[in-house]
C-alpha positions in Angstrom: 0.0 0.0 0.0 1.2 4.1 -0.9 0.7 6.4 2.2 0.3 9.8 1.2 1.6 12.8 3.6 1.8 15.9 2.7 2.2 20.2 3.7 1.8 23.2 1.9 5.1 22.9 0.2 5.5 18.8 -0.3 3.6 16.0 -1.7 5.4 12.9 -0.6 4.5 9.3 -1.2 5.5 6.5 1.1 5.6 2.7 0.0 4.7 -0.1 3.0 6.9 -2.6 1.0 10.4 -1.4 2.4 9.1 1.8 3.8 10.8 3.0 1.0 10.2 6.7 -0.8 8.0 6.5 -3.8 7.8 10.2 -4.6 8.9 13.8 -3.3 6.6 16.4 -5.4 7.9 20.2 -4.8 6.1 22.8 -6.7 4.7 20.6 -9.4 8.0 18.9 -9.7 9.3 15.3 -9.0 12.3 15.2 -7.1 12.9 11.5 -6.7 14.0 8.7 -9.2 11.0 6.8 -10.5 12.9 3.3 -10.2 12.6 3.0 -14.3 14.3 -0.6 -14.3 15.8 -0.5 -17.4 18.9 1.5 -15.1 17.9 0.4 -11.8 14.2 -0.5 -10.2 15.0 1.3 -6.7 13.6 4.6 -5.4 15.0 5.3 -1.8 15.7 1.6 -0.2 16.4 1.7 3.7 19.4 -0.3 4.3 20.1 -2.8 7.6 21.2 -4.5 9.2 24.0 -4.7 6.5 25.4 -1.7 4.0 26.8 -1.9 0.5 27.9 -6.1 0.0 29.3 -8.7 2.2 32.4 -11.0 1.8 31.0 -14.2 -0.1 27.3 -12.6 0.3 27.7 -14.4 4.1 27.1 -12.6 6.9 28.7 -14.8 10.0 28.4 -15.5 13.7 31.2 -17.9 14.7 30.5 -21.0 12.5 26.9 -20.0 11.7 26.5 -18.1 8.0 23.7 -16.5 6.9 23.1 -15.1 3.2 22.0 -11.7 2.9 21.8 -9.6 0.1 23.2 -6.6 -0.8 22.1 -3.8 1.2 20.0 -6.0 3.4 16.9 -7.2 4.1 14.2 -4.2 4.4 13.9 -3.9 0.1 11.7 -7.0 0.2 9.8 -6.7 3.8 6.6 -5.5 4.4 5.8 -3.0 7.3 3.2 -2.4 9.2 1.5 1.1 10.1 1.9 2.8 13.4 0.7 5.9 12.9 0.1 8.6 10.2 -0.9 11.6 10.4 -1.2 14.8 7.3 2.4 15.4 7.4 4.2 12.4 9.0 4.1 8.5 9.2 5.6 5.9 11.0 6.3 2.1 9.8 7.9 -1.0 11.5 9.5 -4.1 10.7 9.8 -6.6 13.2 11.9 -10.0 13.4 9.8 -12.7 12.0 10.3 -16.5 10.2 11.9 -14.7 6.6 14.0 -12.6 8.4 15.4 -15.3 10.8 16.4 -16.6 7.9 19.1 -14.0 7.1 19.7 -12.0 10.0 19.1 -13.7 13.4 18.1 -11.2 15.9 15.2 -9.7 17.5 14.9 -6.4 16.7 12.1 -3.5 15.5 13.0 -1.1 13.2 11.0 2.2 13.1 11.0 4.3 9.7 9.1 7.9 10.3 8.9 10.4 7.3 8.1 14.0 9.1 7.5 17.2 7.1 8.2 20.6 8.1 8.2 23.7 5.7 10.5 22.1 2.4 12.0 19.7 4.4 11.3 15.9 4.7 13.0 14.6 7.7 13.3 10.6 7.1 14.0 8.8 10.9 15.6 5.5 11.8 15.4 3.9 15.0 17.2 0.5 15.8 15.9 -1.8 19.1 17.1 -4.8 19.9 14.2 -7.0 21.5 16.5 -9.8 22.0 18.2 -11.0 25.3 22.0 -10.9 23.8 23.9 -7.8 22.5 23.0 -7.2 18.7 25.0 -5.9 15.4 23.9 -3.9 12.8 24.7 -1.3 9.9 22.4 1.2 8.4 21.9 4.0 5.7 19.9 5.4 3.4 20.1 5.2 -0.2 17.7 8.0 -2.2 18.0 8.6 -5.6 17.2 12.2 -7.4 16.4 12.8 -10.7 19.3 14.3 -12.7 18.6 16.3 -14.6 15.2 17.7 -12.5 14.5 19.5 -15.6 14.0 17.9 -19.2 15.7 20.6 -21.0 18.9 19.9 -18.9 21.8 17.0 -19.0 23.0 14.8 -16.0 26.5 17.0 -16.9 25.0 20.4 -16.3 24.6 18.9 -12.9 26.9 19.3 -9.7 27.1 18.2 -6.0 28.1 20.8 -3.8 29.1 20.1 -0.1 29.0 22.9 2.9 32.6 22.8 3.7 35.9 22.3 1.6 36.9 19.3 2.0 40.7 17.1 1.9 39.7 13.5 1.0 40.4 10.6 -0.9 37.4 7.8 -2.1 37.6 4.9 -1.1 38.8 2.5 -3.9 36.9 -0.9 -4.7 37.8 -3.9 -5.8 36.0 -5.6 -8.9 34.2 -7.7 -6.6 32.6 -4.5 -4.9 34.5 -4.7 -1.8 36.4 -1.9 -0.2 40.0 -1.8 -0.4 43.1 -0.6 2.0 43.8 2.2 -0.6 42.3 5.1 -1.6 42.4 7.7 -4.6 43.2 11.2 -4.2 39.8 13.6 -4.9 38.7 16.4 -3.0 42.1 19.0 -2.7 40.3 22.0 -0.2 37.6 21.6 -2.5 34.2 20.9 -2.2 32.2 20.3 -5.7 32.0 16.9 -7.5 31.0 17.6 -11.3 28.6 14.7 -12.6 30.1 12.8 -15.0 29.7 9.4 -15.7 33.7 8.6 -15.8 33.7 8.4 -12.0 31.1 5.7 -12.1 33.4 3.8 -14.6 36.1 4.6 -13.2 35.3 4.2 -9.3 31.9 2.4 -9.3 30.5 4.1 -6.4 32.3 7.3 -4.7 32.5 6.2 -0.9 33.8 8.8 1.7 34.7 8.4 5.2 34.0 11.1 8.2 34.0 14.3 5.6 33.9 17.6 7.1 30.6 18.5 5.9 26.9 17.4 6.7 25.1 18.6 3.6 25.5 17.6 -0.1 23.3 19.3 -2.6 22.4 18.1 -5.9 22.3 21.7 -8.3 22.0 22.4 -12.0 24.4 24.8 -13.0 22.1 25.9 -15.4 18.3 26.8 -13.8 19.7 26.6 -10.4 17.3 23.5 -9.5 18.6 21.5 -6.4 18.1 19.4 -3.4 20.0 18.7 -0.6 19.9 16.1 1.7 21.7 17.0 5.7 23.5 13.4 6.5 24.7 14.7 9.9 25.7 12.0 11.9 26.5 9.4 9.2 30.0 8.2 9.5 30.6 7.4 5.5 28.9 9.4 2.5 28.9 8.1 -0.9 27.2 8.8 -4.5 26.3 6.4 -7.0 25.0 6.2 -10.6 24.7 3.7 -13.5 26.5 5.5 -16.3 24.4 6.9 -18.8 20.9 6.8 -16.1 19.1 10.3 -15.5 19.8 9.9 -11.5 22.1 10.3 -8.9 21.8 9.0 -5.2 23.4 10.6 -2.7 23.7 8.3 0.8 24.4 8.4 4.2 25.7 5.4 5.6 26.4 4.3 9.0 28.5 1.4 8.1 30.5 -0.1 4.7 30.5 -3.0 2.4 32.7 -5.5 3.8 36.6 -5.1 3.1 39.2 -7.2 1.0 40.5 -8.5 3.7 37.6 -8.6 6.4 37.8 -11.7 8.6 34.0 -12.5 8.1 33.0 -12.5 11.8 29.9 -9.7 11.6 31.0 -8.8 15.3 33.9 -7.3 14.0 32.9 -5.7 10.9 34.0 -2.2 10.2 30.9 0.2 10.7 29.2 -2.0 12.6 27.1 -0.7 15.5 26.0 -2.6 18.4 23.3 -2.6 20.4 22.2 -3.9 24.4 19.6 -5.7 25.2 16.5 -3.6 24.7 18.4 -1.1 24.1 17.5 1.6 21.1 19.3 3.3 18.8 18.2 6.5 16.3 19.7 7.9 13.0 17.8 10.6 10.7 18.7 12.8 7.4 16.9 15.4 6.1 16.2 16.1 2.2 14.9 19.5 1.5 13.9 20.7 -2.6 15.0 23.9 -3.6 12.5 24.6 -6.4 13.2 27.8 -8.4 
């Protein structure tokens, strides 16, 4: 089922198959990806308990292995409704017999969507319902039209971050892992022009604990943009299939497993851990700037 919650300014549309996005409508204008499957089905998946892709596909506990796929398990669950209201909604996914299958905690995971004036605030809260100390990663992965404007190219296009920033990406290896190396990129800058030879080049552009806390998506051109506020993520990244009209811009609280990761979950770089009934919350904000 689509949930519809909206204000004066935005019209948003909110799947109950992976609490995922289905549509962010600003002044007549879509700002999300429309999942056109001839480049890549998704909208906005939530991702846990895992980020990016594991060693061997295998997440492990000691000698037990379970299969996940990439990303996780939330693309292909179904959540119940707690509570909606005009201009926010709350959805949960609880342990149950398919995801035993592939992650084996107790756990609830809370997805809220809030409005407020241009902004939609997405929330994430983590709790483990189990008697033993859990593990988890967990992001967001929302995609945005690019170009937002038909008469525009994905290369008129730019992502600018709020502070200058000296980084390298973090390199992959051509099984989608994350390496020990990285490759020089920001130099006390702070703008990434689209262009589909990073995406060759680098696959996905993975950063770890930038300066900044806002990336926005702008045309060059009209001036269209949207930013989305990943304060409190450790790792931001950006991702495109050459030659698609989108870009998704993530925040991640955790990585994709290394070259060299041991394959005990418990030890994974990223990972968070959580107490017995204890809770954990994560949130980012994506806010249209319509012109």
């Amino acid at each position: 089922m689509i949930h519809t919650i909206k204000n004066e300014f935005l019209t948003v549309q909110v799947s109950e198959l992976g609490a995922e996005l289905s549509s962010i409508v600003c002044a007549g204008r879509e700002y999300l990806w429309q999942g056109n499957p001839i480049f890549w089905a998704g909208r906005a998946p939530i991702l846990f308990p895992v980020v990016g892709k594991l060693k061997g596909g295998a997440l492990i506990y000691g000698q037990d292995k379970y299969i996940v796929p990439n990303h996780g398990i939330v693309r292909g669950s179904m959540f119940s409704l707690i509570e909606k209201t005009d201009d926010a909604i709350t959805l949960s996914l609880s342990d149950n017999d398919e995801t035993k299958m592939v992650y084996p905690h107790d756990f609830e995971l809370r997805v809220t969507y809030t409005l407020s004036g241009h902004s939609l605030h997405t929330g994430l809260q983590v709790t483990n319902r189990s008697d033993v100390e859990i593990h988890f990663s967990i992001g967001g992965h929302p995609a945005f039209n690019c170009p937002l404007d038909p008469g525009e190219s994905f290369e008129d296009y730019e992502i600018v971050l709020n502070e200058k920033e000296t980084a390298g990406v973090r390199l992959l290896n051509q099984d989608g892992l994350v390496s020990d190396k990285t490759a020089p990129f920001f130099n006390d800058s702070s703008k990434i022009i689209m262009d589909y030879s990073y995406f060759y080049r680098y696959g996905t552009l993975v950063f770890k604990k930038l300066n900044s806390n806002v990336a926005t998506l702008r045309s060059r051109k009209s001036g269209l943009a949207v930013s989305l506020d990943f304060t409190g993520f450790q790792y931001f990244a950006v991702w495109t299939k050459p030659g698609a009209p989108f870009v998704s811009i993530q925040p991640w609280q955790g990585i994709c497993d290394s070259s060299f990761y041991s394959g005990n979950f418990r030890g994974k770089t990223g990972t968070i851990k959580l107490a017995p009934e204890e809770a954990s919350s994560f949130g980012f904000t994506i806010t249209p700037a319509p012109v």
